[in-house]
C-alpha positions as CSV (number, residue, x, y, z in Angstrom):
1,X,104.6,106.5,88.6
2,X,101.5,104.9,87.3
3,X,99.6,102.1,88.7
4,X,98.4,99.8,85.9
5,X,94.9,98.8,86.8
6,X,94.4,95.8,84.7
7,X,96.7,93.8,87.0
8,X,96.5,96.2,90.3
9,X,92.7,94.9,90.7
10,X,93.0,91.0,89.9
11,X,95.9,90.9,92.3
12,X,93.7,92.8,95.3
13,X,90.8,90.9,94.8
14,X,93.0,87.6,95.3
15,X,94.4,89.2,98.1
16,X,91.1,90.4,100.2
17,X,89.5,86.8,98.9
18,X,92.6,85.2,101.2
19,X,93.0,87.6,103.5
20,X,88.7,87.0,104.1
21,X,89.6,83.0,104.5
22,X,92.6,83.7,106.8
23,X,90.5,86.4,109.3
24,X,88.1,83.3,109.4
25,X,90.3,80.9,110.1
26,X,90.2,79.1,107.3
27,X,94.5,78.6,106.6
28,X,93.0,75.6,104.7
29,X,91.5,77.3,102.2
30,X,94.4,79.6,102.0
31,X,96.4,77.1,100.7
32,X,94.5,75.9,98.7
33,X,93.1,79.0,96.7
34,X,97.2,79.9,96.6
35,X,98.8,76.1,95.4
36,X,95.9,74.7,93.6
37,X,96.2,71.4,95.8
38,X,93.6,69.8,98.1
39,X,94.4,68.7,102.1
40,X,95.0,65.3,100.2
41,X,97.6,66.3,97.9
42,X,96.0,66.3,94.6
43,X,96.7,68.9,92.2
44,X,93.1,71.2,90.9
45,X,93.6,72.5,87.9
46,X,90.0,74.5,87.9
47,X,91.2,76.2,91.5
48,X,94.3,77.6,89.6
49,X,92.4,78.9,86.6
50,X,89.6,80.5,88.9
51,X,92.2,82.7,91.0
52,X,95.4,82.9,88.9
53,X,93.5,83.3,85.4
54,X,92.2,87.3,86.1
55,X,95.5,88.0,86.7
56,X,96.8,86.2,83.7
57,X,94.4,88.1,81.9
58,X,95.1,91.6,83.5
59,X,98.3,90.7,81.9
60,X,97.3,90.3,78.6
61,X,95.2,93.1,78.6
62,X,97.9,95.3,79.9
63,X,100.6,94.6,77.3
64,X,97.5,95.0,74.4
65,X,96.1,98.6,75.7
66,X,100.2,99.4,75.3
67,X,100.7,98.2,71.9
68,X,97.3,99.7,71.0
69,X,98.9,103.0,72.8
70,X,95.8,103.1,75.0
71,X,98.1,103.8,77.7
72,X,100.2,106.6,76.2
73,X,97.0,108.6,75.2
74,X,95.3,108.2,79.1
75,X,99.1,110.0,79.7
76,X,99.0,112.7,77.4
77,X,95.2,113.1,78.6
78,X,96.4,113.9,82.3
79,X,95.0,110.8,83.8
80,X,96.3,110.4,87.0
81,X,98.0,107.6,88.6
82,X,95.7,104.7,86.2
83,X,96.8,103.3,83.4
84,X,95.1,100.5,81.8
């Protein structure tokens, strides 16, 4: 099994950002980082983009280093565990 690290460390920074909010106290934030909408109800678009849009591009840049077969040479070089 191999861990793909373009969308391993978006998704764990995400995760320590909340979990940092929610040690503090701050559900608030929390919710708000995770929805995209304020404690009034409107909708953020920029909120989205700043905490869903590494992951989107860990995504992208996943499925490229596999078509560009980044990932199958890191393989047949013994890497272990990471793949791009």
């Amino acid at each position: 099994m191999t861990l793909p690290i373009a969308i391993i460390a978006p998704t764990a920074a995400l995760v320590v950002s909340n979990a940092q909010r929610a040690a503090a106290g701050n559900w608030l934030g929390v919710q708000q980082s995770l929805t995209g909408m304020d404690d009034a109800g409107k909708f953020h678009a920029a909120w989205v983009i700043e905490n869903y849009g590494p992951l989107a591009a860990g995504f992208v840049i996943h499925y490229a280093a596999g078509r560009f077969g980044m990932n199958r040479a890191l393989g047949r070089a013994k890497v272990p565990l990471i793949r791009i």
